[in-house]
C-alpha positions in Angstrom: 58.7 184.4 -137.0 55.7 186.1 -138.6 56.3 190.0 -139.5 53.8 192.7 -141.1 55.3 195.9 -142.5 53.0 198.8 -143.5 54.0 201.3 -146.1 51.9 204.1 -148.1 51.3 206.6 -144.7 52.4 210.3 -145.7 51.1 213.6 -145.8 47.8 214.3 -147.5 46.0 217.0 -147.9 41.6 216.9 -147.2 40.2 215.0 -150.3 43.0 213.8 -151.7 44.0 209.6 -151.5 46.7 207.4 -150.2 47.0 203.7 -150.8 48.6 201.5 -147.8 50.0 198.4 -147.9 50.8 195.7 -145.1 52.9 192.7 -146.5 53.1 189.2 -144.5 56.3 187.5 -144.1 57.9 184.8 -142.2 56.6 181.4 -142.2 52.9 181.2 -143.2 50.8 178.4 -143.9 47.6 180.5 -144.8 46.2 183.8 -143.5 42.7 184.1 -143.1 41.5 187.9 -141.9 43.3 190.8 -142.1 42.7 194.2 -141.7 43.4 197.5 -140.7 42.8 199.6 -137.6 43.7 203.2 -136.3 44.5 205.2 -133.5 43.9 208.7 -133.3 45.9 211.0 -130.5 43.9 211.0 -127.7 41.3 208.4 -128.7 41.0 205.1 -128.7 41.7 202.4 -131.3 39.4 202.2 -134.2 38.2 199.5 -136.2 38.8 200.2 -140.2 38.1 197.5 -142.6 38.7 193.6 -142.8 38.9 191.4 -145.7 38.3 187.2 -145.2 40.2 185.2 -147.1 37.0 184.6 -149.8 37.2 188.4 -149.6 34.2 189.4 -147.8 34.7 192.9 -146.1 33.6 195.0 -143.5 34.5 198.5 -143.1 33.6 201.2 -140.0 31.0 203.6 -140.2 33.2 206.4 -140.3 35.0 204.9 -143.5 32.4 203.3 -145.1 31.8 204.4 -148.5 35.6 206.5 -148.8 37.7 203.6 -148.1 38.1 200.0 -149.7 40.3 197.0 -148.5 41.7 194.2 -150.7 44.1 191.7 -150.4 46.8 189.7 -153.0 46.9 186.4 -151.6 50.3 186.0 -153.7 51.9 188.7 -152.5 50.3 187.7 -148.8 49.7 191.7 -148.7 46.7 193.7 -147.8 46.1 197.5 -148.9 43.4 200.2 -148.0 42.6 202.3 -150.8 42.1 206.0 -149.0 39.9 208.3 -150.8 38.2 211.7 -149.9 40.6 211.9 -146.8 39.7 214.4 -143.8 41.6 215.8 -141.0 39.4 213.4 -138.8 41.2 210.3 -140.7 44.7 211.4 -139.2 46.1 208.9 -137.3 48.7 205.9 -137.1 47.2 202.9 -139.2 47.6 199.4 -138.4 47.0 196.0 -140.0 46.5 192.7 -138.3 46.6 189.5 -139.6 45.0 185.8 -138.0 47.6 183.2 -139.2 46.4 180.9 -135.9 47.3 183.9 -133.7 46.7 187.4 -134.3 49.9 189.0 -135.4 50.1 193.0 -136.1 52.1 195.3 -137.6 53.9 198.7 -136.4 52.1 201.1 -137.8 52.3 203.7 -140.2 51.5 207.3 -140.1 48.5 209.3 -141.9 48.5 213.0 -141.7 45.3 214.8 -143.5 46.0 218.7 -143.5 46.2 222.0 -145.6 
């Protein structure tokens, strides 16, 4: 059974950072793409950044440039570096993995306010 945890969501207030982290467990033969997506109360879910497993990455307008994915392949963990948060940024974060399937995690929480 394949299962991804996120840590790292919190409180934060605008233009500080948080660093979250999605580990894979359970039995994996190779994990291609993973990334990370978010929901926002009342909207719907947003795409935030992906990372192949050569480590090409993609990232969402609204995130470009503030927010950079990366991935241990050792540790079979992703994490999204979170800089220069805003209020707009609060939401509940998930990652995703494809191992064959696409398998996702539960979610974690990010709060940006004063």
């Amino acid at each position: 059974q394949v299962q991804l945890v996120e840590s790292g969501g919190g409180l934060v207030q605008p233009g500080g950072s948080l660093r979250l982290s999605c580990t894979v467990s359970g039995t994996i033969l190779s994990i291609n793409a993973m990334g990370w997506y978010r929901r926002a109360p009342g909207k719907e879910r947003e795409f935030v950044a992906r990372i192949t497993s050569f480590g090409y990455t993609t990232y969402g307008d609204s995130v470009q440039g503030r927010f950079t994915i990366s991935r241990d392949n050792a540790k079979n963990t992703v994490y999204l570096q979170m800089n220069s948060l805003e209020p707009e940024d609060t939401a509940v974060y998930y990652c995703n993995a494809e191992i064959g399937g696409l398998y996702w995690g539960q979610g974690t929480q990010v709060s940006v306010s004063s």
